[in-house]
C-alpha positions in Angstrom: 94.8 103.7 93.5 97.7 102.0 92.5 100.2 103.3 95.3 101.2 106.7 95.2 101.4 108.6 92.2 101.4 112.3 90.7 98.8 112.2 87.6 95.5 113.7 90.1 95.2 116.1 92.6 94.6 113.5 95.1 94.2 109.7 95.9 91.7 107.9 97.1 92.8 104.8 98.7 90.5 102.2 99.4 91.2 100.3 102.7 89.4 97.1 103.6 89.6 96.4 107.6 88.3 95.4 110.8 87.1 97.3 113.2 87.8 95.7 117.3 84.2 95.0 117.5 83.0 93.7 114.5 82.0 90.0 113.6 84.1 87.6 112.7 84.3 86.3 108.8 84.1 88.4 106.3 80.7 90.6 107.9 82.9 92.1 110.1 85.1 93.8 107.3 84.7 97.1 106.3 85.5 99.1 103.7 87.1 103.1 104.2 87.6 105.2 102.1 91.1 106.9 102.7 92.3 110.8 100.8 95.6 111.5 100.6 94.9 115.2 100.9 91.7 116.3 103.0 88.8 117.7 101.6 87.5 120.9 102.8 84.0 121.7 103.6 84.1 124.1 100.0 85.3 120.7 98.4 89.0 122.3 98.4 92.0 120.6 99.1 93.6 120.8 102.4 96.4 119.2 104.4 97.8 115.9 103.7 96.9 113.2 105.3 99.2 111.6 107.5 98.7 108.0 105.6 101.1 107.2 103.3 102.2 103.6 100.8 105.0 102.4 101.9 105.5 99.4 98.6 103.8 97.1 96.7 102.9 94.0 97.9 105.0 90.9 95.4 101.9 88.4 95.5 100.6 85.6 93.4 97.6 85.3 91.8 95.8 88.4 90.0 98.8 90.9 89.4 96.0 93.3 87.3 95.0 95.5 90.9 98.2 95.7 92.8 98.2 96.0 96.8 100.2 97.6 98.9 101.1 98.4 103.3 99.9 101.5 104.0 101.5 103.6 107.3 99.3 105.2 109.3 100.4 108.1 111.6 99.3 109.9 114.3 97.1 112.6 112.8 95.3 110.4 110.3 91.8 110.5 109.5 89.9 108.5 107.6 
């Protein structure tokens, strides 16, 4: 998604992760999809998620797809 930006009407982060009981190595990673804004039943925007990119990670290597933290709060969904 590139961080947070303005050009759409929302973001779709994608978030790779573990879940507490999955398998170790690289089975046991999953990968979520993450809105910005949540999507109504109609396909409408609603509220924002509480998820937010807090900066781009400075890394070597491939510098084409950029990473960055991402803060999760209370009321996210995911």
């Amino acid at each position: 998604t590139y961080g947070e930006h303005d050009f759409t009407d929302n973001i779709i982060h994608l978030v790779l992760a573990r879940l507490p009981d999955a398998p170790a190595g690289t089975r046991g990673i999953s990968l979520f999809l993450v809105p910005k804004f949540l999507v109504g039943d109609d396909g409408a925007l609603g509220a924002r998620n509480d998820v937010f990119c807090s900066g781009l990670e400075h890394k070597l290597g491939i510098h084409a797809s950029p990473t960055c933290t991402m803060i999760y709060g209370d009321g996210f969904e995911g």
